[in-house]
KESEDREN-355671 format. One record per residue: residue number from 1; residue in one letter; x, y, z of N, C-alpha, C in turn. Coordinates in steps of 0.2 Angstrom, whole numbers. Example, Ala and Ser with C-alpha at 12.3 -4.5 7.8 and 13.67 -1.06 7.14 Angstrom:
(1,'a',(66,-28,39),(62,-22,39),(66,-16,39));
(2,'s',(64,-11,35),(68,-5,36),(64,0,39));
***
This chain:
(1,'x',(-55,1,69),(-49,4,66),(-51,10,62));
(2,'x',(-47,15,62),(-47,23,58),(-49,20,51));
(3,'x',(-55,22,49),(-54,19,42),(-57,29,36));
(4,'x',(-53,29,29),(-56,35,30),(-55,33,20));
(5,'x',(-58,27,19),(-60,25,12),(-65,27,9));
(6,'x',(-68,36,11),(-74,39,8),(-72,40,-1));
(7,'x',(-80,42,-3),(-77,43,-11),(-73,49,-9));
(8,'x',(-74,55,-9),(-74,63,-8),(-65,62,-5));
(9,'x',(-65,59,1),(-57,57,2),(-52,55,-1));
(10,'x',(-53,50,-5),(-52,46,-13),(-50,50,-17));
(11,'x',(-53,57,-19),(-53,61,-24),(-47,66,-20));
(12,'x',(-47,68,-14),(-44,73,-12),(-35,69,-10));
(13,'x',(-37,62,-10),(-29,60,-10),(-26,58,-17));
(14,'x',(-29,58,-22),(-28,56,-28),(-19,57,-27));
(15,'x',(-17,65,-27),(-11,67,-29),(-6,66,-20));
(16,'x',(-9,63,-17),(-5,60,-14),(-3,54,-12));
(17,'x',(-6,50,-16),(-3,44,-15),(3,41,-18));
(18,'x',(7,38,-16),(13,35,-19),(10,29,-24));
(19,'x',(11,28,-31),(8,24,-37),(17,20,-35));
(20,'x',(17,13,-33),(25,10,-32),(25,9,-37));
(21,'x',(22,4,-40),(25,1,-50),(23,5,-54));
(22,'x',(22,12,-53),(21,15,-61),(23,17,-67));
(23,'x',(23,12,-70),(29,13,-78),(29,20,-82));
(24,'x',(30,25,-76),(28,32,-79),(35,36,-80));
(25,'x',(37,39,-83),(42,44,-85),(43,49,-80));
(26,'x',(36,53,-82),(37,59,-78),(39,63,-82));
(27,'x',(41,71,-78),(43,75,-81),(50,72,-86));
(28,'x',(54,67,-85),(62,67,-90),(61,69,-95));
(29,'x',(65,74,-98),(62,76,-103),(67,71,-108));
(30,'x',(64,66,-110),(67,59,-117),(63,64,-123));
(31,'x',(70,63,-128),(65,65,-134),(57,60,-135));
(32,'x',(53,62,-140),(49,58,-140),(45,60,-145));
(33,'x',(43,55,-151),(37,57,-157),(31,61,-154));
(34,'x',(29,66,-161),(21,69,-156),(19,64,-155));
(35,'x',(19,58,-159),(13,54,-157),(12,49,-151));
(36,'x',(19,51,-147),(20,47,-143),(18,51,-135));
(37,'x',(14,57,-138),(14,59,-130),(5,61,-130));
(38,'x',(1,61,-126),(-7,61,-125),(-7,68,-124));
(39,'x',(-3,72,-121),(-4,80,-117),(4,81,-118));
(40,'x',(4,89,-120),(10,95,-116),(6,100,-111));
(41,'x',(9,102,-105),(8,103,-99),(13,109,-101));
(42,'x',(13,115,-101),(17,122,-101),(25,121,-103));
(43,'x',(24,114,-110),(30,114,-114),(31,105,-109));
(44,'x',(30,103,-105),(31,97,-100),(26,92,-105));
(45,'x',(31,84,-110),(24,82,-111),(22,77,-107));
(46,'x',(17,74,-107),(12,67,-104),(13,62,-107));
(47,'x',(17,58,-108),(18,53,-113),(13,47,-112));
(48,'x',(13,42,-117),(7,36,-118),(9,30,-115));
(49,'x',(15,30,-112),(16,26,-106),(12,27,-99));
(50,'x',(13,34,-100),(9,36,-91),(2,36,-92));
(51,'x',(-2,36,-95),(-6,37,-96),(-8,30,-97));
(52,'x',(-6,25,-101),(-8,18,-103),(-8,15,-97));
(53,'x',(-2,16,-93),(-1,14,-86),(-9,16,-80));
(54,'x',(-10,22,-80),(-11,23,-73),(-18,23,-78));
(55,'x',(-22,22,-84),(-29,20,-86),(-29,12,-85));
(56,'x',(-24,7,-84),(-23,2,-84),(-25,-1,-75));
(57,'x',(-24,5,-72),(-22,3,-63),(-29,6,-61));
(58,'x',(-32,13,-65),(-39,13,-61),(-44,7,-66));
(59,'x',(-42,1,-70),(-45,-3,-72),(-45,-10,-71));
(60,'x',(-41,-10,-63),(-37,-15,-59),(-41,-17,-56));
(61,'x',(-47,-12,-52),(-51,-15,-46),(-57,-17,-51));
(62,'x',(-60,-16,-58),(-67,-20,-60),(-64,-24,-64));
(63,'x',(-57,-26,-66),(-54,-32,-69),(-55,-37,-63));
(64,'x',(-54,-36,-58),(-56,-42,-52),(-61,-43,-49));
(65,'x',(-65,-38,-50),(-72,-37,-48),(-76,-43,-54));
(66,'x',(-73,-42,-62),(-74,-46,-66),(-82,-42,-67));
(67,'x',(-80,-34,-70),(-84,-30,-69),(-83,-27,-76));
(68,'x',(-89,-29,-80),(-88,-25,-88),(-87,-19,-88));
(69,'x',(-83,-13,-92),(-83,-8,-91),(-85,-6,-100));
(70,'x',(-94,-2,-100),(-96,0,-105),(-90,2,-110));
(71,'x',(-94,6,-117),(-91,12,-120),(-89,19,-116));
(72,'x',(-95,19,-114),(-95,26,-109),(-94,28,-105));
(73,'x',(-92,24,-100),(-87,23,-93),(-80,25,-95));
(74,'x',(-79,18,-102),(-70,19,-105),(-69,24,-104));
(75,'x',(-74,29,-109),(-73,34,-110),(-71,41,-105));
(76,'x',(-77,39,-102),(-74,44,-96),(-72,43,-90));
(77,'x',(-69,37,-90),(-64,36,-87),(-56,38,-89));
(78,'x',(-54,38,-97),(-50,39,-100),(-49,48,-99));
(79,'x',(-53,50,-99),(-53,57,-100),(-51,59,-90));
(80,'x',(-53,56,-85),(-53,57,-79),(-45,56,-78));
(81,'x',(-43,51,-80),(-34,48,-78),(-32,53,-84));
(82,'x',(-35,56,-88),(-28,61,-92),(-30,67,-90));
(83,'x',(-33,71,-86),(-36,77,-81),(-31,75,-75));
(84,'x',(-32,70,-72),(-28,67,-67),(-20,68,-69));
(85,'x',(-18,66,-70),(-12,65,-78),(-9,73,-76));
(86,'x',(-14,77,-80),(-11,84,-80),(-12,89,-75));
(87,'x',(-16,86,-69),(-18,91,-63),(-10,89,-59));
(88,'x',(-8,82,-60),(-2,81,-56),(6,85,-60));
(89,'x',(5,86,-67),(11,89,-69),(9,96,-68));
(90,'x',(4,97,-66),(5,105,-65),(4,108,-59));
(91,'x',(5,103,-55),(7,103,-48),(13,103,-46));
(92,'x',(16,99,-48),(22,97,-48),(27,105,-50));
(93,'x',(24,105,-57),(29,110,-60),(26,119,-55));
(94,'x',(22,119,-51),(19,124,-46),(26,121,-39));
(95,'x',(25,115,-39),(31,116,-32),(38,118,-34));
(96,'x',(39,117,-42),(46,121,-44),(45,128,-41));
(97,'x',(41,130,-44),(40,137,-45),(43,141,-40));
(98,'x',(36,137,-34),(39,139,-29),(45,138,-23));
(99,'x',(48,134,-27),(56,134,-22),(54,128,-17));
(100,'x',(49,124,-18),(48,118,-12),(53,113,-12));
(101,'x',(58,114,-7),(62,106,-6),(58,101,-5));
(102,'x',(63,96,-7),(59,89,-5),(66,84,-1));
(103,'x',(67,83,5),(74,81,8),(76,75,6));
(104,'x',(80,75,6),(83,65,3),(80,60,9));
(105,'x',(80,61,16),(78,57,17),(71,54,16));
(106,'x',(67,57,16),(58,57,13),(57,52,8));
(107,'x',(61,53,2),(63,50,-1),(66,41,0));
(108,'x',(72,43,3),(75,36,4),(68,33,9));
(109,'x',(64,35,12),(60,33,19),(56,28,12));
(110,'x',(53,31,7),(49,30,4),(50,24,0));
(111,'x',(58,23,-3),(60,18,-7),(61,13,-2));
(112,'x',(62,13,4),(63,9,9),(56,4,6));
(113,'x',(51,9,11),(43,6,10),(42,2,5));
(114,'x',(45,3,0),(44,1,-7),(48,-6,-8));
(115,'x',(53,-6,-6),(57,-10,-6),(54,-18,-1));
(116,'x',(52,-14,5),(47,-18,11),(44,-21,9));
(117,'x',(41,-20,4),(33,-25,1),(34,-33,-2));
(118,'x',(41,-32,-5),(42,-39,-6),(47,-42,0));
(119,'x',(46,-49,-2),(51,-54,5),(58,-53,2));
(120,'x',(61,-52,-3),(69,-52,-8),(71,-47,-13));
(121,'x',(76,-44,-10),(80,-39,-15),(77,-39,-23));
(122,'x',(80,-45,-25),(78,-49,-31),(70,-49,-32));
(123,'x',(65,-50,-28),(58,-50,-33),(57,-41,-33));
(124,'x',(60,-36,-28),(57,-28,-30),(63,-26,-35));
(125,'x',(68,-27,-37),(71,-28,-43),(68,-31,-49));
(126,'x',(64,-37,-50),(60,-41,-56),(52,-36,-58));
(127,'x',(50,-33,-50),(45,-30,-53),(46,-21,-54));
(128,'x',(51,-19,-53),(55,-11,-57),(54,-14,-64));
(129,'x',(59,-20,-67),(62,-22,-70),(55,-22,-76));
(130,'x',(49,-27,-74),(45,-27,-76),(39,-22,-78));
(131,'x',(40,-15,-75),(39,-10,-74),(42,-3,-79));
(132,'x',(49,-9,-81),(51,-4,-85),(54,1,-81));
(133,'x',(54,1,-73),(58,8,-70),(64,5,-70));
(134,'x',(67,11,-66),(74,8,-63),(74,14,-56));
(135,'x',(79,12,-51),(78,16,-45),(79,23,-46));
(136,'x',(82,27,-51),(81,33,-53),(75,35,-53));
(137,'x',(73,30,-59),(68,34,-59),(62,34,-55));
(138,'x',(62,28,-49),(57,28,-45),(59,34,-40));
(139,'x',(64,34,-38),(66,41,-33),(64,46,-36));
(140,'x',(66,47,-44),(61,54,-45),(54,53,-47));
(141,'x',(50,49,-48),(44,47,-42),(44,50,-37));
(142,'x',(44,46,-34),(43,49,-26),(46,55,-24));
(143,'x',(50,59,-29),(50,67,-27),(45,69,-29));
(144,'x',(43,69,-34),(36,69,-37),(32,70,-32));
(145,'x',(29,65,-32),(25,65,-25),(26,68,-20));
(146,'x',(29,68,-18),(30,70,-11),(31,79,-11));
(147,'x',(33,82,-16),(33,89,-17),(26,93,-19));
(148,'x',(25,86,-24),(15,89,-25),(13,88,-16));
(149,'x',(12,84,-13),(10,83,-6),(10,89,-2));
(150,'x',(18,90,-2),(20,98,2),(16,102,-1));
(151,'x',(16,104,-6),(13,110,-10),(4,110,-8));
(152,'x',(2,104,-8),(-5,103,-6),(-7,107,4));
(153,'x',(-1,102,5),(-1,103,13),(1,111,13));
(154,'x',(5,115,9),(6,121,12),(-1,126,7));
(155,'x',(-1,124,3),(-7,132,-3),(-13,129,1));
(156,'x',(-17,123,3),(-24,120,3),(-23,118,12));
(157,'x',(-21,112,13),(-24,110,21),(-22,113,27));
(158,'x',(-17,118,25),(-14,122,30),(-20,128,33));
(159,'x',(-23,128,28),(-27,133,28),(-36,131,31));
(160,'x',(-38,125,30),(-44,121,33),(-43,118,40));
(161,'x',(-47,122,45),(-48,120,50),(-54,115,51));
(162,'x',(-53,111,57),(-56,108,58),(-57,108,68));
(163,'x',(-64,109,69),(-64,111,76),(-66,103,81));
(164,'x',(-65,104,88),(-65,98,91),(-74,96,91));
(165,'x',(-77,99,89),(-86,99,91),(-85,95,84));
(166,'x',(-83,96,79),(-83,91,72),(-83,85,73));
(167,'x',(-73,85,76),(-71,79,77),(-74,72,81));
(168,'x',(-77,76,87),(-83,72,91),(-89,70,88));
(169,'x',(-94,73,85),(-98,70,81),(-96,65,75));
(170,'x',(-90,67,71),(-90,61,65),(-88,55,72));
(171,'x',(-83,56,78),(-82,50,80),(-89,46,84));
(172,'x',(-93,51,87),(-100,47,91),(-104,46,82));
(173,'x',(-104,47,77),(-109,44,74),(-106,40,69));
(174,'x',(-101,37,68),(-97,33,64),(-92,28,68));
(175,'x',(-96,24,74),(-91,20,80),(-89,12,77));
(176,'x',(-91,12,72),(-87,5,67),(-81,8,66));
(177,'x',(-81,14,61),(-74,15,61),(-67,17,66));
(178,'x',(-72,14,72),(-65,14,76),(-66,9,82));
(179,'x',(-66,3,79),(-65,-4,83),(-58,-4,80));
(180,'x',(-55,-9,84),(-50,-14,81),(-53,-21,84));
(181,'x',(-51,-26,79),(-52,-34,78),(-46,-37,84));
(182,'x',(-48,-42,85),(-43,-45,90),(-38,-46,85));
(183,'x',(-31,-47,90),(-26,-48,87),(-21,-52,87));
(184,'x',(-19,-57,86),(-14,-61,90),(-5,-62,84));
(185,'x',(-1,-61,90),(6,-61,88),(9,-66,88));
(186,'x',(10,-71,83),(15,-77,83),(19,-78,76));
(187,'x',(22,-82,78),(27,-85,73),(27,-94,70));
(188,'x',(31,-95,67),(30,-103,65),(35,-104,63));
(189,'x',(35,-112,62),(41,-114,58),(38,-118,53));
(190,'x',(39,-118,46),(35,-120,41),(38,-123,36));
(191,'x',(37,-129,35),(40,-135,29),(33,-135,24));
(192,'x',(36,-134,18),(33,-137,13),(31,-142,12));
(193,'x',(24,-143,9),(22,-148,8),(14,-145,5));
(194,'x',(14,-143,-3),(8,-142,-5),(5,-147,-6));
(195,'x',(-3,-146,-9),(-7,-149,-12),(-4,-155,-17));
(196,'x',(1,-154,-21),(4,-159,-26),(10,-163,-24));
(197,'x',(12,-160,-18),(15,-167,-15),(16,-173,-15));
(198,'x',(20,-177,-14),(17,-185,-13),(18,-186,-6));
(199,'x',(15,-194,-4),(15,-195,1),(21,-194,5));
(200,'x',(27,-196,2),(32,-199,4),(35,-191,7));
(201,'x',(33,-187,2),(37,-180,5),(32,-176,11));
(202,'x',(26,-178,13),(22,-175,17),(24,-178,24));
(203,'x',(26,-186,24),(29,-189,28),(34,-187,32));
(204,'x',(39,-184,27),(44,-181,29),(45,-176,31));
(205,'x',(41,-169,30),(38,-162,32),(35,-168,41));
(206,'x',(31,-170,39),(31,-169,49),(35,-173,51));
(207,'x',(38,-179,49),(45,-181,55),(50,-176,56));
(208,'x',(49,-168,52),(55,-167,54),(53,-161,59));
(209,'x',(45,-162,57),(43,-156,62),(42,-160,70));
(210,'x',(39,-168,71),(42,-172,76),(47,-170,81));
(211,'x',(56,-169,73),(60,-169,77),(62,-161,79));
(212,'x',(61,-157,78),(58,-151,79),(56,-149,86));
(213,'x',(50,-151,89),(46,-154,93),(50,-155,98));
(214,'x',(53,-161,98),(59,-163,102),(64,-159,105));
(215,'x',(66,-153,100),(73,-148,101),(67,-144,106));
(216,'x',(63,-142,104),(57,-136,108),(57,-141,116));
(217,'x',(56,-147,115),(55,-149,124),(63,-151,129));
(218,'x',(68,-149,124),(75,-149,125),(78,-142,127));
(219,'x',(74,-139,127),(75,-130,129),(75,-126,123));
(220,'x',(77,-129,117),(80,-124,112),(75,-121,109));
(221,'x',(78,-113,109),(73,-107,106),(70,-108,102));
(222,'x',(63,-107,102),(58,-108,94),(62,-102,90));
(223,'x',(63,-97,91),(68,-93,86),(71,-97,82));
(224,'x',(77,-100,87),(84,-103,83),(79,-107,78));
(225,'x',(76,-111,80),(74,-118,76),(71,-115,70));
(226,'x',(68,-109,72),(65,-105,64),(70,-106,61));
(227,'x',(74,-99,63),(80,-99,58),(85,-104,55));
(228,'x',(83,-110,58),(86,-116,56),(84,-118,53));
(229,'x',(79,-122,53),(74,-126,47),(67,-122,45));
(230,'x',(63,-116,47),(58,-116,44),(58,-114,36));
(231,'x',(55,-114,31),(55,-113,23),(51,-108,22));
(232,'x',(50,-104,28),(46,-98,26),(51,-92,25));
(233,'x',(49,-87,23),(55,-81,21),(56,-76,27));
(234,'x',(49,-78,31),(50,-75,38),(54,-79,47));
(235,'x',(60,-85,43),(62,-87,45),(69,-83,48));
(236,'x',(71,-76,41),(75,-74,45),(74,-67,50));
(237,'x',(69,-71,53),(67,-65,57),(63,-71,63));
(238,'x',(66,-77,64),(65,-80,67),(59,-83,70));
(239,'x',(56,-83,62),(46,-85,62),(43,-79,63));
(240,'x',(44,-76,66),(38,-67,67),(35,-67,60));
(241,'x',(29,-66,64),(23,-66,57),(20,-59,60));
(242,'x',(22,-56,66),(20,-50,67),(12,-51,72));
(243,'x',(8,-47,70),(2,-45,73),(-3,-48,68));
(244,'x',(-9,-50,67),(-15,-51,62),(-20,-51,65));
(245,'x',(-28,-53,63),(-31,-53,63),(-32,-61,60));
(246,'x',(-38,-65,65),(-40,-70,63),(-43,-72,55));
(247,'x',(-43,-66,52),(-47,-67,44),(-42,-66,40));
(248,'x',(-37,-63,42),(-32,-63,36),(-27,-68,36));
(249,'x',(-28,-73,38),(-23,-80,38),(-27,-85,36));
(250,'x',(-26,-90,34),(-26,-97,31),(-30,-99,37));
(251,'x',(-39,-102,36),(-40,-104,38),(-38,-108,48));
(252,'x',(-36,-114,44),(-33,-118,48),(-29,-116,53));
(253,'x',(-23,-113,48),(-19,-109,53),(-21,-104,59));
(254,'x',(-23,-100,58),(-30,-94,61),(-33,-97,66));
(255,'x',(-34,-104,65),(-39,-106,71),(-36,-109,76));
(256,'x',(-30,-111,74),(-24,-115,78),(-21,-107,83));
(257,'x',(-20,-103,78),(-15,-97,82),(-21,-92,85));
(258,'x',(-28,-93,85),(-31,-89,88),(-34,-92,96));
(259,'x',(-32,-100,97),(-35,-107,100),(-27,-108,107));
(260,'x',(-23,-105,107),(-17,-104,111),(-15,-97,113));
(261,'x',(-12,-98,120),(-12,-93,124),(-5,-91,124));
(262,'x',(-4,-84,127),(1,-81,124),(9,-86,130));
(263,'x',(14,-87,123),(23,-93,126),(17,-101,124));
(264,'x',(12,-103,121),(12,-109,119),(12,-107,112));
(265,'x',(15,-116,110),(16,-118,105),(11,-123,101));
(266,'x',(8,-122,95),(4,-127,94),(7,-134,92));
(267,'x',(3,-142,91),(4,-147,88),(5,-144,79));
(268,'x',(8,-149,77),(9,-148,74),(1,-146,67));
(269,'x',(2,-142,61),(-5,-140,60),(-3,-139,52));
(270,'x',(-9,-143,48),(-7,-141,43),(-13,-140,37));
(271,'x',(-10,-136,34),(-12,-132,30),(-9,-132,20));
(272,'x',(-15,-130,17),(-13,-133,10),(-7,-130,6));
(273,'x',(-1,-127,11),(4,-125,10),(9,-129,11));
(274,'x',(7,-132,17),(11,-137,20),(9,-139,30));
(275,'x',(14,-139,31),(14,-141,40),(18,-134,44));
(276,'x',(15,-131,50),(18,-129,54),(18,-126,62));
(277,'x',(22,-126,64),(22,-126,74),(21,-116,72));
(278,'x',(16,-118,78),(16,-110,78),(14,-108,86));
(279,'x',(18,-102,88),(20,-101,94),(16,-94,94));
(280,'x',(12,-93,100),(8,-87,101),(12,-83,106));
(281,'x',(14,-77,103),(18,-74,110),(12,-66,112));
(282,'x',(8,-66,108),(5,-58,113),(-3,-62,108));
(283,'x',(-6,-57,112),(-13,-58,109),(-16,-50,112));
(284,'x',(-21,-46,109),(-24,-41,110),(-32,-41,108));
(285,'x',(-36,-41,112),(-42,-42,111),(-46,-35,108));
(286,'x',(-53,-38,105),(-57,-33,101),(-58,-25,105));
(287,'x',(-58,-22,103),(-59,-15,106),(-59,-8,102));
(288,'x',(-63,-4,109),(-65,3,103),(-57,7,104));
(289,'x',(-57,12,98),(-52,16,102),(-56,25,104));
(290,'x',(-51,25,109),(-53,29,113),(-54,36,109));
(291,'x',(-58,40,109),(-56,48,105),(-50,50,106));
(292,'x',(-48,50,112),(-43,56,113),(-37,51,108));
(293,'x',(-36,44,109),(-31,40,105),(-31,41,95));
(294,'x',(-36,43,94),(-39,46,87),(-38,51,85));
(295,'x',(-40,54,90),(-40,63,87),(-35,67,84));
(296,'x',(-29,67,85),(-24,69,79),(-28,66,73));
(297,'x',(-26,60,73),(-28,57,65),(-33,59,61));
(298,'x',(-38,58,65),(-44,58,64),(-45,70,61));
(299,'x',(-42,70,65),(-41,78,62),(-38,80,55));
(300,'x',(-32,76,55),(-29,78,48),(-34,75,42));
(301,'x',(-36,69,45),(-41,63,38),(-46,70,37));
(302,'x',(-49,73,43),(-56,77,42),(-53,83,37));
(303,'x',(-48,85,40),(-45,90,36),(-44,88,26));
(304,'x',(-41,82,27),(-40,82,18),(-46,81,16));
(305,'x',(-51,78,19),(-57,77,16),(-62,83,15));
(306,'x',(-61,89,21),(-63,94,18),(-60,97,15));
(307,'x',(-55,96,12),(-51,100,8),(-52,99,1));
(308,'x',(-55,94,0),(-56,92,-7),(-59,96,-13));
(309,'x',(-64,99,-11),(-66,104,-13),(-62,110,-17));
(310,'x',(-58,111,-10),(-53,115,-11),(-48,116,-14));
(311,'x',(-45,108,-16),(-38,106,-19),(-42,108,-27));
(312,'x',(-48,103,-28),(-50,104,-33),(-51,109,-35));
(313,'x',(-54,116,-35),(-54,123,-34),(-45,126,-38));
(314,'x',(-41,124,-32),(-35,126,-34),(-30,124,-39));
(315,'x',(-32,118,-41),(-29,115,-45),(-32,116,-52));
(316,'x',(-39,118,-51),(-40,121,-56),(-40,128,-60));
(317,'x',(-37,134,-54),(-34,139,-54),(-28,137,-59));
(318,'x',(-24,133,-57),(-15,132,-62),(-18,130,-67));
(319,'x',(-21,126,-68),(-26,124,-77),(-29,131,-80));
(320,'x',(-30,134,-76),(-34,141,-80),(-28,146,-83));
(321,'x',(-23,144,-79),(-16,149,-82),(-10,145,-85));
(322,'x',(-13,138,-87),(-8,134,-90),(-10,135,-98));
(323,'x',(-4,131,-102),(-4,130,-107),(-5,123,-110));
(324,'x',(-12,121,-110),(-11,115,-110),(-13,112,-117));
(325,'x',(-10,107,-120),(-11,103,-128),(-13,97,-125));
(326,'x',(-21,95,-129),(-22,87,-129),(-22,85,-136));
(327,'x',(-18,78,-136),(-18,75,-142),(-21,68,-143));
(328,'x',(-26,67,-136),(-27,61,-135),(-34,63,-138));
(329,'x',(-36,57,-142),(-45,56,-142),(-47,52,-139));
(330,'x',(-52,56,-135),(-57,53,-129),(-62,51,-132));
***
């Protein structure tokens, strides 16, 4: 699979990535104490929310790594997220300048995504809620974004070429990054029954997968029966668990859905969630992908990666003719 998780690409996607829970303002201009804002950015402040936030989220991945972070790192780390901080609002406030729309739909596509991540209305509601956003302000969010993007993709990547003699060497000498894992498509039907259970309720979880069992050799569509009794949230989509890979699922389950051919059904299987019938409808075996199936992709990825440089460079151009105040001590 495409994978394009370099540092230097990291650096270069910084201001294009969509941040989904970020308890950030943004540009609204809400009145606000000096002392509530770290940076003004050409009269635009930076408040101690967005800042707190997004020093919080690049201190995400060594909170779980259970990765000390010195005095010195803090430090300059803090000073990196408030550079970052102001290289975005003065991007931003560069796509006004320049008249860059940004469409509604792009927008709505984005909130969609957004929305996609959880299984119910209700939990991407809880975590706005817990975020402090509201859908406002996450759409102006994601205008954000998406206008610094255009602004990047029109003043920087529009402008780096990348030739087919490139593209073949990074693909002949980096061939890991373009396998794909095997794959297999199924669905389930799934009753409860975790680890704290008692007997009497694990019993019940399989006579009713039994009778279950019984409707499946009586004709009726493992579909229906999903959407009838399975207690998974992907019942109403009739069990589809989609595509995966055998490492990304629960052991057990995994062995069971990678062990059946594609229209069978497994025995019943279970797992420290509970019990479930699982039906394999497609399977895809490991495989390279082919260059010419790449090479768009693989062009644009080269392109932001050599652009890095570049963004950097330009973005630092807007800072040399900004107005910028810091109140933060680093």
């Amino acid at each position: 699979m495409l994978k394009t998780a370099t540092g230097r690409l990291r650096t270069a996607l910084f201001l294009f990535q969509i941040l989904i829970i970020l308890p950030c303002v943004s540009l609204a201009q809400t009145p606000a104490p000096p002392d509530d804002r770290v940076a003004i950015v050409n009269g635009a402040p930076v408040y101690t929310a967005e800042f707190e936030a997004a020093l919080h989220q690049a201190l995400q991945p060594r909170a779980a790594a259970e990765e000390d972070v010195h005095d010195d790192r803090l430090r300059a780390l803090r000073k990196e997220v408030l550079e970052n901080l102001i290289g975005r609002r003065l991007a931003y406030q560069e796509s006004l300048r320049l008249g860059i729309k940004v469409d509604a739909g792009l927008i709505d596509r984005e909130m969609e995504r957004a929305a996609a991540r959880f299984s119910k209305a209700a939990d991407f509601e809880e975590a706005l809620n817990g975020a402090d956003l509201s859908m406002d302000r996450l759409r102006l969010q994601f205008r954000q974004d998406i206008a610094i993007r255009l602004l990047l993709e029109e003043q920087v990547l529009q402008h780096v070429e990348v030739n087919d003699r490139e593209l073949r060497a990074f693909y002949d000498n980096n061939p890991n990054l373009f396998k794909t894992p095997a794959l297999v498509k199924a669905s389930h039907i799934f009753i409860a029954a975790g680890p704290d259970s008692t007997r009497e309720k694990r019993q019940e979880a399989v006579a009713l997968l039994r009778a279950i069992q019984e409707h499946l050799a009586q004709g009726i569509a493992f579909t229906e029966l999903a959407i009838d009794y399975s207690q998974c949230p992907s019942s109403e989509n009739g069990g589809d668990l989609g595509y995966f890979e055998k490492e990304k699922m629960i052991k057990g389950f995994a062995e069971a859905a990678f062990a059946l051919n594609p229209g069978e059904v497994s025995d019943i299987v279970r797992t420290g969630h509970g019990y479930h019938l699982i039906m394999v409808e497609d399977r895809k075996p490991k495989m390279k992908l082919a260059f010419e199936d790449v090479r768009d992709k693989l062009r644009q990825n080269l392109k932001i990666e050599k652009a890095a440089r570049d963004i950097k460079v330009y973005l630092q151009t807007l800072r040399d003719s900004a107005e910028v105040e810091i109140f933060l001590r680093l």
